[in-house]
mmCIF file as Biopython writes it, N, C-alpha, C and O atoms, coordinates in Angstrom:
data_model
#
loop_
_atom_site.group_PDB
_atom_site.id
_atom_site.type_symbol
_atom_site.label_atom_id
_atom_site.label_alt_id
_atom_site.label_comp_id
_atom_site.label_asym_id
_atom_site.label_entity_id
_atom_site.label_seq_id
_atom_site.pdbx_PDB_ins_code
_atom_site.Cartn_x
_atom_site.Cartn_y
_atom_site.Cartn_z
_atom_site.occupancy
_atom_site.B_iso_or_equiv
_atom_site.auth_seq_id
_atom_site.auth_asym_id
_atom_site.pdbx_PDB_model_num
ATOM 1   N N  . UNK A ? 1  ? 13.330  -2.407  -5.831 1.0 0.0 1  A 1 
ATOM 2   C CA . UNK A ? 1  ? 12.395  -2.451  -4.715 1.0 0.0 1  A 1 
ATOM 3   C C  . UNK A ? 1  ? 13.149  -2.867  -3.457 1.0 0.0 1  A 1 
ATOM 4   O O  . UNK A ? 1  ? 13.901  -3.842  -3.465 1.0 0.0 1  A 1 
ATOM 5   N N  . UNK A ? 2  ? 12.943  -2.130  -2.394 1.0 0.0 2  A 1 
ATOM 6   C CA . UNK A ? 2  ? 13.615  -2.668  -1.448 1.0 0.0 2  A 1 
ATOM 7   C C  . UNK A ? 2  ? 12.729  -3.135  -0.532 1.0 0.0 2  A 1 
ATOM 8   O O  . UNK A ? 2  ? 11.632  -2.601  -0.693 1.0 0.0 2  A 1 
ATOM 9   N N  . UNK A ? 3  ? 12.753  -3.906  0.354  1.0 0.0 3  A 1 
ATOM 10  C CA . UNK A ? 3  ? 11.957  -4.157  1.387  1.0 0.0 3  A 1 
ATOM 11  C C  . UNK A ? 3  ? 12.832  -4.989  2.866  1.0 0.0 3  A 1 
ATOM 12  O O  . UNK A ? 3  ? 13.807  -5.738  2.921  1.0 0.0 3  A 1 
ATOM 13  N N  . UNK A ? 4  ? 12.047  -4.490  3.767  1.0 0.0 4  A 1 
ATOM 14  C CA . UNK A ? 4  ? 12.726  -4.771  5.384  1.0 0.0 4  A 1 
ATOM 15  C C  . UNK A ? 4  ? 11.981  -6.360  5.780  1.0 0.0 4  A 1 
ATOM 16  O O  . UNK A ? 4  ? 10.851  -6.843  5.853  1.0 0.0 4  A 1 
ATOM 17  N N  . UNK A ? 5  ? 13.441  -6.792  5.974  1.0 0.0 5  A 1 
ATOM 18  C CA . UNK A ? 5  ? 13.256  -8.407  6.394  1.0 0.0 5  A 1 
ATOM 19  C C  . UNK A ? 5  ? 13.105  -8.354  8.049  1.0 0.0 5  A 1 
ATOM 20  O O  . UNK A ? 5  ? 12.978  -9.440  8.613  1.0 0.0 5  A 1 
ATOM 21  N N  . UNK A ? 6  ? 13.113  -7.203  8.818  1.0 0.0 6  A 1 
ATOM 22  C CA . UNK A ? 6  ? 13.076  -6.952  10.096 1.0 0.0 6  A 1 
ATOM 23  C C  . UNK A ? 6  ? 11.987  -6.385  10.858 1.0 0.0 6  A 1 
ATOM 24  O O  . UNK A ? 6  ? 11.949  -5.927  12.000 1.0 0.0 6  A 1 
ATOM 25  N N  . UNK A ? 7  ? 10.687  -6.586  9.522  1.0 0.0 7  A 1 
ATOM 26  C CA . UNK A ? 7  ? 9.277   -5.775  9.707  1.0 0.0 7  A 1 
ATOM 27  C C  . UNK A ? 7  ? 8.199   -7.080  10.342 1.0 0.0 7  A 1 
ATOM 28  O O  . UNK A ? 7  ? 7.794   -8.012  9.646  1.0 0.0 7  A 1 
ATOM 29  N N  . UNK A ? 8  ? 7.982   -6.948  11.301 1.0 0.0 8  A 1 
ATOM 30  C CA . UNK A ? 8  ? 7.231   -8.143  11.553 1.0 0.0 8  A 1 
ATOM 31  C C  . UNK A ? 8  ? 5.756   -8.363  12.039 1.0 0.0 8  A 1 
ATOM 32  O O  . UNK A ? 8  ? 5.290   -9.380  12.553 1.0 0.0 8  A 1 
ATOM 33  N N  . UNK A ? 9  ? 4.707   -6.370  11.568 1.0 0.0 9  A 1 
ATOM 34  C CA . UNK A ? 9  ? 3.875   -6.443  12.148 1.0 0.0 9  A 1 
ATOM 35  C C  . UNK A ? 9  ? 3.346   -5.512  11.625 1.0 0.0 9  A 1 
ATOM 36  O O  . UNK A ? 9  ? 3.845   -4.420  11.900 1.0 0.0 9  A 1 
ATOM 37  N N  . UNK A ? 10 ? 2.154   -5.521  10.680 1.0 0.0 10 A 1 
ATOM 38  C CA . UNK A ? 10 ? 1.585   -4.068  9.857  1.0 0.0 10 A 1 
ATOM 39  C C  . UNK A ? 10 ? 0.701   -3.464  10.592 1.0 0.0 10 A 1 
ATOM 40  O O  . UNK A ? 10 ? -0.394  -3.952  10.312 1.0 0.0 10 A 1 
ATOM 41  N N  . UNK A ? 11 ? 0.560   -2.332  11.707 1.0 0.0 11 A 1 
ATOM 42  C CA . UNK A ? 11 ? -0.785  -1.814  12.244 1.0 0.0 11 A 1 
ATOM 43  C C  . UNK A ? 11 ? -0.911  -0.622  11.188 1.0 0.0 11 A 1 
ATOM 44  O O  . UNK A ? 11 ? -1.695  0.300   11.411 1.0 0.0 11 A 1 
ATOM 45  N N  . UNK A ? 12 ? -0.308  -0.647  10.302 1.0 0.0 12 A 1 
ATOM 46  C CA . UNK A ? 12 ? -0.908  0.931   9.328  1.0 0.0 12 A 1 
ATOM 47  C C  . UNK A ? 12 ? -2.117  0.168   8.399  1.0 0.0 12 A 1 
ATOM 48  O O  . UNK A ? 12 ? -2.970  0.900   7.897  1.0 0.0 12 A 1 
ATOM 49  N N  . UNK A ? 13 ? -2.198  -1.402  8.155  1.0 0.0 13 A 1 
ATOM 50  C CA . UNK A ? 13 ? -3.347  -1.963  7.523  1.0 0.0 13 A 1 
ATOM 51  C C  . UNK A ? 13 ? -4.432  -2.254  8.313  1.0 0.0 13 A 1 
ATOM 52  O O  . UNK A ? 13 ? -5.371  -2.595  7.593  1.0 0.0 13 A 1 
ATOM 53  N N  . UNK A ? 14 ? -4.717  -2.268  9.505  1.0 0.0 14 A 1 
ATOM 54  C CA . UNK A ? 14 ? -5.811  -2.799  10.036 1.0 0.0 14 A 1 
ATOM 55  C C  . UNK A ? 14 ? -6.956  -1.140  9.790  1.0 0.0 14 A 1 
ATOM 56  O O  . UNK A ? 14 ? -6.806  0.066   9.981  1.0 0.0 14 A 1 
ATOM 57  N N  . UNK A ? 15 ? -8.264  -2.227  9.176  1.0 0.0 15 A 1 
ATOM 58  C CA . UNK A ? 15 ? -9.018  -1.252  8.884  1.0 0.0 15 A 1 
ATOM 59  C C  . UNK A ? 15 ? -9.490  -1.598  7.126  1.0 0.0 15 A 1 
ATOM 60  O O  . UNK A ? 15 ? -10.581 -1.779  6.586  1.0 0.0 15 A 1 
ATOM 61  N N  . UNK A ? 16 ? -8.184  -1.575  6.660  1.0 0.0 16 A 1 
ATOM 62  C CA . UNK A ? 16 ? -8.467  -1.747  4.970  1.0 0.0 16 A 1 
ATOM 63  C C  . UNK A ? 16 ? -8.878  -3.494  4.798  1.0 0.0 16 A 1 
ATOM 64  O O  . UNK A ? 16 ? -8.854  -4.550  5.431  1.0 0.0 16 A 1 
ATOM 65  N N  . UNK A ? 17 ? -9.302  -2.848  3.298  1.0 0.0 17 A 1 
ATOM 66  C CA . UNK A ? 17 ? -9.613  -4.857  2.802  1.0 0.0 17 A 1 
ATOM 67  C C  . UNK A ? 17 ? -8.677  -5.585  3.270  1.0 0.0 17 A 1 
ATOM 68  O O  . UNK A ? 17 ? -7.611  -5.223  3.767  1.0 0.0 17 A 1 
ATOM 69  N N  . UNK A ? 18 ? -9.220  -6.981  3.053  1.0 0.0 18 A 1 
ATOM 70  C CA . UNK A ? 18 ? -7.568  -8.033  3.405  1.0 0.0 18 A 1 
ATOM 71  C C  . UNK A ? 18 ? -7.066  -7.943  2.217  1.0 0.0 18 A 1 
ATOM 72  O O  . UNK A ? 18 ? -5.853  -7.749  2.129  1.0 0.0 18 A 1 
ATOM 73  N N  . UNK A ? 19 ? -7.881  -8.063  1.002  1.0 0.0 19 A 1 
ATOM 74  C CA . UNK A ? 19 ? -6.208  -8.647  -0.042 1.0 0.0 19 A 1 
ATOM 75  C C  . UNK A ? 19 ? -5.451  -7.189  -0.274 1.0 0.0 19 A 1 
ATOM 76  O O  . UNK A ? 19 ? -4.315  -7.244  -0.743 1.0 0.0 19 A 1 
ATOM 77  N N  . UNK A ? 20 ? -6.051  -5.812  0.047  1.0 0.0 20 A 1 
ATOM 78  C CA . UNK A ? 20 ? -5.403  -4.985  -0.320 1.0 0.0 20 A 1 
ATOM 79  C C  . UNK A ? 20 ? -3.927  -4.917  0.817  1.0 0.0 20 A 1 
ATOM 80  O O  . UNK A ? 20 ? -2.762  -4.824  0.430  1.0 0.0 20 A 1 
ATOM 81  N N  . UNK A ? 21 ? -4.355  -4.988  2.159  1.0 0.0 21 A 1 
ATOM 82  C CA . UNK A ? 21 ? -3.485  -5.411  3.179  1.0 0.0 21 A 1 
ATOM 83  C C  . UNK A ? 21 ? -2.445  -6.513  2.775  1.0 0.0 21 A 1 
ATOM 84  O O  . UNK A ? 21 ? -1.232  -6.371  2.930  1.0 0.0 21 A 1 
ATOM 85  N N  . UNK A ? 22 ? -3.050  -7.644  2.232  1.0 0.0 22 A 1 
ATOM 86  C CA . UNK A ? 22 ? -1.736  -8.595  1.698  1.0 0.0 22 A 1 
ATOM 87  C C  . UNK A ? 22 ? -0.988  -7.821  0.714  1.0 0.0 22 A 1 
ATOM 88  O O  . UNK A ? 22 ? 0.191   -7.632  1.014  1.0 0.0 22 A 1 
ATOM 89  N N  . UNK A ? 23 ? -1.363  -7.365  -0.309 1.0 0.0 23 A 1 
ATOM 90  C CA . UNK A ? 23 ? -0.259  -6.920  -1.190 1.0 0.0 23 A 1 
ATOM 91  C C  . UNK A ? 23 ? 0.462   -6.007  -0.559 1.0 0.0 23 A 1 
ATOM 92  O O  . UNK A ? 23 ? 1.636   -5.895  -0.912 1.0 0.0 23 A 1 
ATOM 93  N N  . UNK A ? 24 ? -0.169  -4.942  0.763  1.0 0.0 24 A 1 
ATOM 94  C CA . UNK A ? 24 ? 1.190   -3.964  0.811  1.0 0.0 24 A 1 
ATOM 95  C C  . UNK A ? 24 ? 1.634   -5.123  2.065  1.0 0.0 24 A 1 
ATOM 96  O O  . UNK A ? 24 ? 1.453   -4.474  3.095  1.0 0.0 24 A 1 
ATOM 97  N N  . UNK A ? 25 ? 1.982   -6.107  2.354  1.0 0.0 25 A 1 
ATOM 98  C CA . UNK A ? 25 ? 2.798   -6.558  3.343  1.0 0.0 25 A 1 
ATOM 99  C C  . UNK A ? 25 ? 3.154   -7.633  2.107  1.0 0.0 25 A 1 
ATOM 100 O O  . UNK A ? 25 ? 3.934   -8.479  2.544  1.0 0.0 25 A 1 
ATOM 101 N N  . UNK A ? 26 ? 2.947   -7.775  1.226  1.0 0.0 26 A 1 
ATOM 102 C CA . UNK A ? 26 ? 3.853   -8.587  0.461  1.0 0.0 26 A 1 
ATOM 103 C C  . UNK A ? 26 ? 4.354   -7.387  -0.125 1.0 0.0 26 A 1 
ATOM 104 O O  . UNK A ? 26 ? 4.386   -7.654  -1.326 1.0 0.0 26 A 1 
ATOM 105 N N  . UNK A ? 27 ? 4.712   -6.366  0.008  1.0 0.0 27 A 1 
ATOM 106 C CA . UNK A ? 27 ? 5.275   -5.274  -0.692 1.0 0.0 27 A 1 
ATOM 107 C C  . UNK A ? 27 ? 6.350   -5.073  0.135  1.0 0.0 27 A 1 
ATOM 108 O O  . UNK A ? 27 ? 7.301   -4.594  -0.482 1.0 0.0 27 A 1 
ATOM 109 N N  . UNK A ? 28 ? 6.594   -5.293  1.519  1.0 0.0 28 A 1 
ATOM 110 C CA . UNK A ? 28 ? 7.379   -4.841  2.614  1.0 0.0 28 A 1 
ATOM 111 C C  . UNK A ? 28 ? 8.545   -6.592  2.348  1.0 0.0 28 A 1 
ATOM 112 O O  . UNK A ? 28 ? 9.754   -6.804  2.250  1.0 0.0 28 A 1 
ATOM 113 N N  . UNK A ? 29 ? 7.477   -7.327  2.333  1.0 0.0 29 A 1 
ATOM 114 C CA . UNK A ? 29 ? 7.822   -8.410  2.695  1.0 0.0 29 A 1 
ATOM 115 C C  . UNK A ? 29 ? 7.892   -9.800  2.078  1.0 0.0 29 A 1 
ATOM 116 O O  . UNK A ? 29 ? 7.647   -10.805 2.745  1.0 0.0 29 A 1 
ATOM 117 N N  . UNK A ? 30 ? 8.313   -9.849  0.484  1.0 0.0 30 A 1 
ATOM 118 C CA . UNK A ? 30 ? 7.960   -10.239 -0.631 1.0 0.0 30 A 1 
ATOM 119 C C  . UNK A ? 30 ? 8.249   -12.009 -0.142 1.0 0.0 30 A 1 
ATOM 120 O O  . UNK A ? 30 ? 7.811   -12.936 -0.824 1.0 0.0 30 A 1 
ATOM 121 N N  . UNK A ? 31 ? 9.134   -12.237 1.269  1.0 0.0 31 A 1 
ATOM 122 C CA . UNK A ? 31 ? 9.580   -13.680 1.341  1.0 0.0 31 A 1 
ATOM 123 C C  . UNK A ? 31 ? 8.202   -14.492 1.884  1.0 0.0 31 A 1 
ATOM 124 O O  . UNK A ? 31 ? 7.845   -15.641 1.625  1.0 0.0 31 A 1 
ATOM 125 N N  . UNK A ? 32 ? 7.547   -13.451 2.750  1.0 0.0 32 A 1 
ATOM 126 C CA . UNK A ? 32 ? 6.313   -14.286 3.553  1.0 0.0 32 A 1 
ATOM 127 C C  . UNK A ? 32 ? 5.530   -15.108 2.493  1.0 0.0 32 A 1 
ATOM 128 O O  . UNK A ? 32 ? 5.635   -14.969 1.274  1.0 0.0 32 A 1 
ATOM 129 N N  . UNK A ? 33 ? 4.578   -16.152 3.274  1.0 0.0 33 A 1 
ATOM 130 C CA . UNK A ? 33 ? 3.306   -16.529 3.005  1.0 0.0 33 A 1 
ATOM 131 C C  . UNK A ? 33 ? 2.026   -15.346 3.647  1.0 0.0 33 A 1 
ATOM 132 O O  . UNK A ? 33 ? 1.896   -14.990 4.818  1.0 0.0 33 A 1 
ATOM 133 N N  . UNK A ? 34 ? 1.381   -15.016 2.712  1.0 0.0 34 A 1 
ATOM 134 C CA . UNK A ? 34 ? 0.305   -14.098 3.703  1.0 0.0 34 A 1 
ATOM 135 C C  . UNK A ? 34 ? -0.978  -14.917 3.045  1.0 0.0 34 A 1 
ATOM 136 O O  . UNK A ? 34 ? -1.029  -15.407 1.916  1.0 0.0 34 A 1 
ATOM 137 N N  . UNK A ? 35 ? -2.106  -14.928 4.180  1.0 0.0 35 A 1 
ATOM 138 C CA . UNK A ? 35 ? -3.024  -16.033 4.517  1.0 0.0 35 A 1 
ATOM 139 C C  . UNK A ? 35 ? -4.239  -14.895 4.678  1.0 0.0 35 A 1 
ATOM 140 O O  . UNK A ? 35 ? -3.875  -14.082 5.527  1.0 0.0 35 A 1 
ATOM 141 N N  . UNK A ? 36 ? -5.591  -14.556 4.135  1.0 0.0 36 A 1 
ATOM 142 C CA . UNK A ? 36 ? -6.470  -13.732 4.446  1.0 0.0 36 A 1 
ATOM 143 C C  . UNK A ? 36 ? -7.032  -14.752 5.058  1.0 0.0 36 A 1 
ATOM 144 O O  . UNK A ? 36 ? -7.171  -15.795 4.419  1.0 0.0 36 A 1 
ATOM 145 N N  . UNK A ? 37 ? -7.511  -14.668 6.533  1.0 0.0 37 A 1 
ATOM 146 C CA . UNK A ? 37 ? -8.790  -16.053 6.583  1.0 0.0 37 A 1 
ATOM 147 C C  . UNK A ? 37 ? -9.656  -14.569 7.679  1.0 0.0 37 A 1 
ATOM 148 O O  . UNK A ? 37 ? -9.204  -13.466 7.986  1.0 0.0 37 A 1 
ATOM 149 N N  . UNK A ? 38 ? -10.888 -15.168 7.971  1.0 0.0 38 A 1 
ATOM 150 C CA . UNK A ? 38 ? -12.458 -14.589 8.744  1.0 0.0 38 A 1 
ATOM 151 C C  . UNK A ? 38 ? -12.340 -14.977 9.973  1.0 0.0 38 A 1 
ATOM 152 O O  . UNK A ? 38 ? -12.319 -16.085 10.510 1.0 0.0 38 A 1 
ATOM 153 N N  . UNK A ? 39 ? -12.252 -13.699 10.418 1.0 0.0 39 A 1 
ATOM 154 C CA . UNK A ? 39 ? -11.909 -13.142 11.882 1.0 0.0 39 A 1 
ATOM 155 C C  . UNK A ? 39 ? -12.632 -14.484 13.032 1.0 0.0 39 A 1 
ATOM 156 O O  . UNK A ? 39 ? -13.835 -14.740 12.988 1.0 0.0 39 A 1 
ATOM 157 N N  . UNK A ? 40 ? -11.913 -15.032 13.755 1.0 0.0 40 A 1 
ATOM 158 C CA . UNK A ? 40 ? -12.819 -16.223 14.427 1.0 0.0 40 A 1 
ATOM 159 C C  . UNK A ? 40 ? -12.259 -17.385 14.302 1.0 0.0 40 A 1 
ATOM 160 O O  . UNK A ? 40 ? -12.097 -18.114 15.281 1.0 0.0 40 A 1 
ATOM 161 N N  . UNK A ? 41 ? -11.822 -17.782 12.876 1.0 0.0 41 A 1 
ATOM 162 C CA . UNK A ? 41 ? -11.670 -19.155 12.066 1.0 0.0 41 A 1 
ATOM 163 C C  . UNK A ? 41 ? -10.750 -19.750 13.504 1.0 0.0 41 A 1 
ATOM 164 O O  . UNK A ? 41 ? -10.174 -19.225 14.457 1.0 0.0 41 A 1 
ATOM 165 N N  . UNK A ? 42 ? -10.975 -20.965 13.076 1.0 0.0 42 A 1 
ATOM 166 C CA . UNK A ? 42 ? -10.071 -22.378 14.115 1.0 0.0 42 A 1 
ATOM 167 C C  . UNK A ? 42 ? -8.493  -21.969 13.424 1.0 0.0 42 A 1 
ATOM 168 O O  . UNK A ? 42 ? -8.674  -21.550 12.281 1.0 0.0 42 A 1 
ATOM 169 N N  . UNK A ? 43 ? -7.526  -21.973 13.673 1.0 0.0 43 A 1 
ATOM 170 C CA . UNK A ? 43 ? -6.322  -22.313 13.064 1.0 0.0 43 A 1 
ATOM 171 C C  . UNK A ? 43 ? -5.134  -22.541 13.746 1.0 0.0 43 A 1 
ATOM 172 O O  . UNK A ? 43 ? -5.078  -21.829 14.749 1.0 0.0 43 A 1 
ATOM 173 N N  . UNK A ? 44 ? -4.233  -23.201 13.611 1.0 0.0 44 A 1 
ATOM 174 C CA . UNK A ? 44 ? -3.263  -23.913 13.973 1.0 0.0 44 A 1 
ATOM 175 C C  . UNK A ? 44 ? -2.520  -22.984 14.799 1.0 0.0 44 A 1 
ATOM 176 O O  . UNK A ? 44 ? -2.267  -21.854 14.379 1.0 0.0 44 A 1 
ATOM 177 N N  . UNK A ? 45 ? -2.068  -23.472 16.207 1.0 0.0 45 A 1 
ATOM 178 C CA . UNK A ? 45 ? -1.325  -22.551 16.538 1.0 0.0 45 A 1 
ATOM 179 C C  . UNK A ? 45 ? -0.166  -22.613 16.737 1.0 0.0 45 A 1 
ATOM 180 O O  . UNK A ? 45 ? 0.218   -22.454 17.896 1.0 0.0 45 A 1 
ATOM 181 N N  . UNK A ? 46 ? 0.688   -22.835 15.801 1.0 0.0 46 A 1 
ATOM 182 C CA . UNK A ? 46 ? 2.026   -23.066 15.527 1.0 0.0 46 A 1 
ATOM 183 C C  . UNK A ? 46 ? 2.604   -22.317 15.098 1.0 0.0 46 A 1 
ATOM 184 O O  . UNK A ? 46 ? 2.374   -22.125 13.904 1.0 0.0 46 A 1 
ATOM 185 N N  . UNK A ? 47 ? 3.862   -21.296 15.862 1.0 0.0 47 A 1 
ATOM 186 C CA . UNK A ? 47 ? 4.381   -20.300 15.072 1.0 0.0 47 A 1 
ATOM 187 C C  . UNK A ? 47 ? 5.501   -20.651 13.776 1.0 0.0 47 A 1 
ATOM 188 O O  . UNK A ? 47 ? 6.459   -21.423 13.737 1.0 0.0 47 A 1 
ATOM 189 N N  . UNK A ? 48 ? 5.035   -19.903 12.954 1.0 0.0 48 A 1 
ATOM 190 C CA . UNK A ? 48 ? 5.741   -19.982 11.396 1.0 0.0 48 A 1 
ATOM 191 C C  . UNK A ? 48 ? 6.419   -18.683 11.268 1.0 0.0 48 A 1 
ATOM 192 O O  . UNK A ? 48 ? 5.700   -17.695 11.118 1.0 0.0 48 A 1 
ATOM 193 N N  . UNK A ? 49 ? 7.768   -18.528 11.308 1.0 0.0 49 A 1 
ATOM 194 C CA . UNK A ? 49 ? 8.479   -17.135 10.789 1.0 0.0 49 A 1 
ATOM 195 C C  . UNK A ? 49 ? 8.143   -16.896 9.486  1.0 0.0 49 A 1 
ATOM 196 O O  . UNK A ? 49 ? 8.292   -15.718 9.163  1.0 0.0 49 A 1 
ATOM 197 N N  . UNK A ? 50 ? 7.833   -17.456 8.831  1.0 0.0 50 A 1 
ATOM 198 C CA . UNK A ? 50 ? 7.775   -17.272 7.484  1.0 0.0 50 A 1 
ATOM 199 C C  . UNK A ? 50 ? 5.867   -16.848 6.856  1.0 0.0 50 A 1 
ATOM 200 O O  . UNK A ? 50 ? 5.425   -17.087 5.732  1.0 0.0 50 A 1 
ATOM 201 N N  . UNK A ? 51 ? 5.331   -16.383 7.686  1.0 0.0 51 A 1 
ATOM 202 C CA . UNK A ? 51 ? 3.528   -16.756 7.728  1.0 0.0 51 A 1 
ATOM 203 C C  . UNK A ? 51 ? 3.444   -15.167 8.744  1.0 0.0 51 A 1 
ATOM 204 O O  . UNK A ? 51 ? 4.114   -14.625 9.623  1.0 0.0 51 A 1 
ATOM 205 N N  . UNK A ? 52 ? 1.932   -14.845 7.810  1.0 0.0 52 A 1 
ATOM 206 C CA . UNK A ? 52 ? 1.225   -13.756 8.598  1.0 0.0 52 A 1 
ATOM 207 C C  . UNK A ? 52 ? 0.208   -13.921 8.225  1.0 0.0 52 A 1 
ATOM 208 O O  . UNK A ? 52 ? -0.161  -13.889 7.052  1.0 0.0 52 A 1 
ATOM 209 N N  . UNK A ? 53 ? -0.387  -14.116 9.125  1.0 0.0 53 A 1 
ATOM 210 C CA . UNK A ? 53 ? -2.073  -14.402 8.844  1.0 0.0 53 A 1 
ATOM 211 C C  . UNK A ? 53 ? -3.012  -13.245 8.876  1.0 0.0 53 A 1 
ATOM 212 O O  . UNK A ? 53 ? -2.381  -12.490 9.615  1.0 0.0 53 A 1 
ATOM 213 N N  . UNK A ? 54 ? -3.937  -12.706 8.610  1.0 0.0 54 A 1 
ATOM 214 C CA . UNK A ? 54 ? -4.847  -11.287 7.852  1.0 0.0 54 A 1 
ATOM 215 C C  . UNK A ? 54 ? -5.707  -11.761 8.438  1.0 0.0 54 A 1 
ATOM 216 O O  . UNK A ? 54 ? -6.015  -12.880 8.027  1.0 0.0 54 A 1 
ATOM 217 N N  . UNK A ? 55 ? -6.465  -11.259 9.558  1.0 0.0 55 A 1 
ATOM 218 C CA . UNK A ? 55 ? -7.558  -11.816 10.048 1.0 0.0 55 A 1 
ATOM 219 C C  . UNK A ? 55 ? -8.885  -10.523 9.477  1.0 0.0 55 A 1 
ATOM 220 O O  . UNK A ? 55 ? -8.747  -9.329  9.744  1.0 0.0 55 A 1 
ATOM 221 N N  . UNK A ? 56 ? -9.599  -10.844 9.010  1.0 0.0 56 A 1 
ATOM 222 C CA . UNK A ? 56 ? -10.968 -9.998  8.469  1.0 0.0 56 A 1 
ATOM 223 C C  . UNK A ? 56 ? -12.015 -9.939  8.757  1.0 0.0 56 A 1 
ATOM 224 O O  . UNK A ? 56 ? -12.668 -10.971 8.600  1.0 0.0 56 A 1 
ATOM 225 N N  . UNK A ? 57 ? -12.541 -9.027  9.180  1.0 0.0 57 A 1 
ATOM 226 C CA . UNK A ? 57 ? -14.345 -9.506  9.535  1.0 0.0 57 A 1 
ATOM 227 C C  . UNK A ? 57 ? -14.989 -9.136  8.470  1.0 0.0 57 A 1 
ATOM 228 O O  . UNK A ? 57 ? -14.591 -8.734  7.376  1.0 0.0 57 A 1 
ATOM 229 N N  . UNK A ? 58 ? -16.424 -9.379  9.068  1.0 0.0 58 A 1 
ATOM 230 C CA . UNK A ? 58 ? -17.517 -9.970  7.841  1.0 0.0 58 A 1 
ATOM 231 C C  . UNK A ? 58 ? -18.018 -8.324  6.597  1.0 0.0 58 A 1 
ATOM 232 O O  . UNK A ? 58 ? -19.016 -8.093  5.913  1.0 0.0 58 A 1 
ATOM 233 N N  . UNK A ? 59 ? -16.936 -7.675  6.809  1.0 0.0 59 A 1 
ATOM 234 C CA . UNK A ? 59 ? -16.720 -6.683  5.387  1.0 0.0 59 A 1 
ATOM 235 C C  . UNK A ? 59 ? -15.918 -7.150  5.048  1.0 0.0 59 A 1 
ATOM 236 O O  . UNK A ? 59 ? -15.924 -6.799  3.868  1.0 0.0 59 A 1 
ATOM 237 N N  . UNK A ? 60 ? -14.712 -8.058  5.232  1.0 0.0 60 A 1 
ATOM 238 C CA . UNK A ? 60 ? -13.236 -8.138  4.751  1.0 0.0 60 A 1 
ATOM 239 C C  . UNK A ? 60 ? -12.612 -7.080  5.157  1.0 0.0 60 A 1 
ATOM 240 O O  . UNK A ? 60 ? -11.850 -6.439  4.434  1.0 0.0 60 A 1 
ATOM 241 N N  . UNK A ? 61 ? -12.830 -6.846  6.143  1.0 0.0 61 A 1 
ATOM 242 C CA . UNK A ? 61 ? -11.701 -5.734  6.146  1.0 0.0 61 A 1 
ATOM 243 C C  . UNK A ? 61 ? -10.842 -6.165  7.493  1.0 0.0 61 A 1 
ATOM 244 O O  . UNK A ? 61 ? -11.239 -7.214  8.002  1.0 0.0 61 A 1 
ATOM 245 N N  . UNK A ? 62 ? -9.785  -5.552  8.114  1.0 0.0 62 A 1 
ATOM 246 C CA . UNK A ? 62 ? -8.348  -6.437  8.866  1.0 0.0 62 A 1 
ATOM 247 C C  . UNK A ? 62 ? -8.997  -6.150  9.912  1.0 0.0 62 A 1 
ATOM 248 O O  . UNK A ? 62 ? -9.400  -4.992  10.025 1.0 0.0 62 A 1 
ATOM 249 N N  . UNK A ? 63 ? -9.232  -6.966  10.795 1.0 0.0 63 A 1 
ATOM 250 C CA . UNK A ? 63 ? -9.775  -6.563  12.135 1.0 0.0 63 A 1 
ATOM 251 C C  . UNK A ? 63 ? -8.686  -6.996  13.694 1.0 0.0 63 A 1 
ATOM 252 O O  . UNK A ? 63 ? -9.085  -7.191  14.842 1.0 0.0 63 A 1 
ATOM 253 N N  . UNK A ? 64 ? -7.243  -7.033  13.154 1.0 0.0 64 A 1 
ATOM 254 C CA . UNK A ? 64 ? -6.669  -7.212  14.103 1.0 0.0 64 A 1 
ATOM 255 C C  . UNK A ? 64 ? -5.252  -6.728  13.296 1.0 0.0 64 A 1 
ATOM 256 O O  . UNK A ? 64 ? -5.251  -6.774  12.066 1.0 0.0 64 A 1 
ATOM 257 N N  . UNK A ? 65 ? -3.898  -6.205  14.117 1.0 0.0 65 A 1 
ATOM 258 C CA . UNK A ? 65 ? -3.061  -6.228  13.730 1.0 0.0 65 A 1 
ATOM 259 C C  . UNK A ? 65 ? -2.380  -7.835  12.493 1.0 0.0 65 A 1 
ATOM 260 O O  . UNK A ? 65 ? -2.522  -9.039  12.707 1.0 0.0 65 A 1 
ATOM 261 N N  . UNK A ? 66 ? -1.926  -7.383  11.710 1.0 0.0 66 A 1 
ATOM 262 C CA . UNK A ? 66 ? -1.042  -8.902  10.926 1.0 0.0 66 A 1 
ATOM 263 C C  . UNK A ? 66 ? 0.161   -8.855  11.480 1.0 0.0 66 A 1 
ATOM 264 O O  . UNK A ? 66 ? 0.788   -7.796  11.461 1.0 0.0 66 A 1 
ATOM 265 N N  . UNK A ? 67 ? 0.613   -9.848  11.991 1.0 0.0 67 A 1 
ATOM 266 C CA . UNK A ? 67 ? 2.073   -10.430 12.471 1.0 0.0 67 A 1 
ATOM 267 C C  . UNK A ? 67 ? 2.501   -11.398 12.091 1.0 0.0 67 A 1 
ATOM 268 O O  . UNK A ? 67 ? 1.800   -12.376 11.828 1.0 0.0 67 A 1 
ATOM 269 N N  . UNK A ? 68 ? 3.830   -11.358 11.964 1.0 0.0 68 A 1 
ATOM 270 C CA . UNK A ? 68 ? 4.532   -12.869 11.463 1.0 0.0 68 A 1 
ATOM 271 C C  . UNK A ? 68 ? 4.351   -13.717 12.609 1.0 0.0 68 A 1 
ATOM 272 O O  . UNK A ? 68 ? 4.306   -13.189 13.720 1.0 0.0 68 A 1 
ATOM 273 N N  . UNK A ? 69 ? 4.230   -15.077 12.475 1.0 0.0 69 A 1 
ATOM 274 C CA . UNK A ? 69 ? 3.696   -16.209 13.338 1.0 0.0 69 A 1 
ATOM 275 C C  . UNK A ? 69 ? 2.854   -17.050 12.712 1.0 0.0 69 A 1 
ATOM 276 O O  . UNK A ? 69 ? 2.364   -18.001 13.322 1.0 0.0 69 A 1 
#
């Protein structure tokens, strides 16, 4: 399996479920933490290279690009 440590931003998932979105960016990107949380939520705003957060609305599905941060 190969995957790109230089990929830092999935817009081919926004649209689909979140956990289906996490697995193909843990597919690209097997080192990250990936985080599904509901489009809105409070969360820390501290950038993490190692973190992509899945933001979802109330279908679960990705309602914003995922980026590392």
């Amino acid at each position: 399996m190969s995957y790109n440590h230089t990929k830092t931003a999935w817009p081919e998932v926004k649209g689909l479920p979140g956990e289906v979105a996490k697995q193909k960016i843990l597919a690209d990107r097997s080192d990250l933490e990936v985080i599904v949380v509901p489009y809105g939520s409070v969360v820390t705003d501290d950038y993490d290279i190692n973190r992509v957060r899945v933001f979802v609305n109330k279908a679960g599905n990705v309602a914003e690009v995922p980026k590392v941060g």
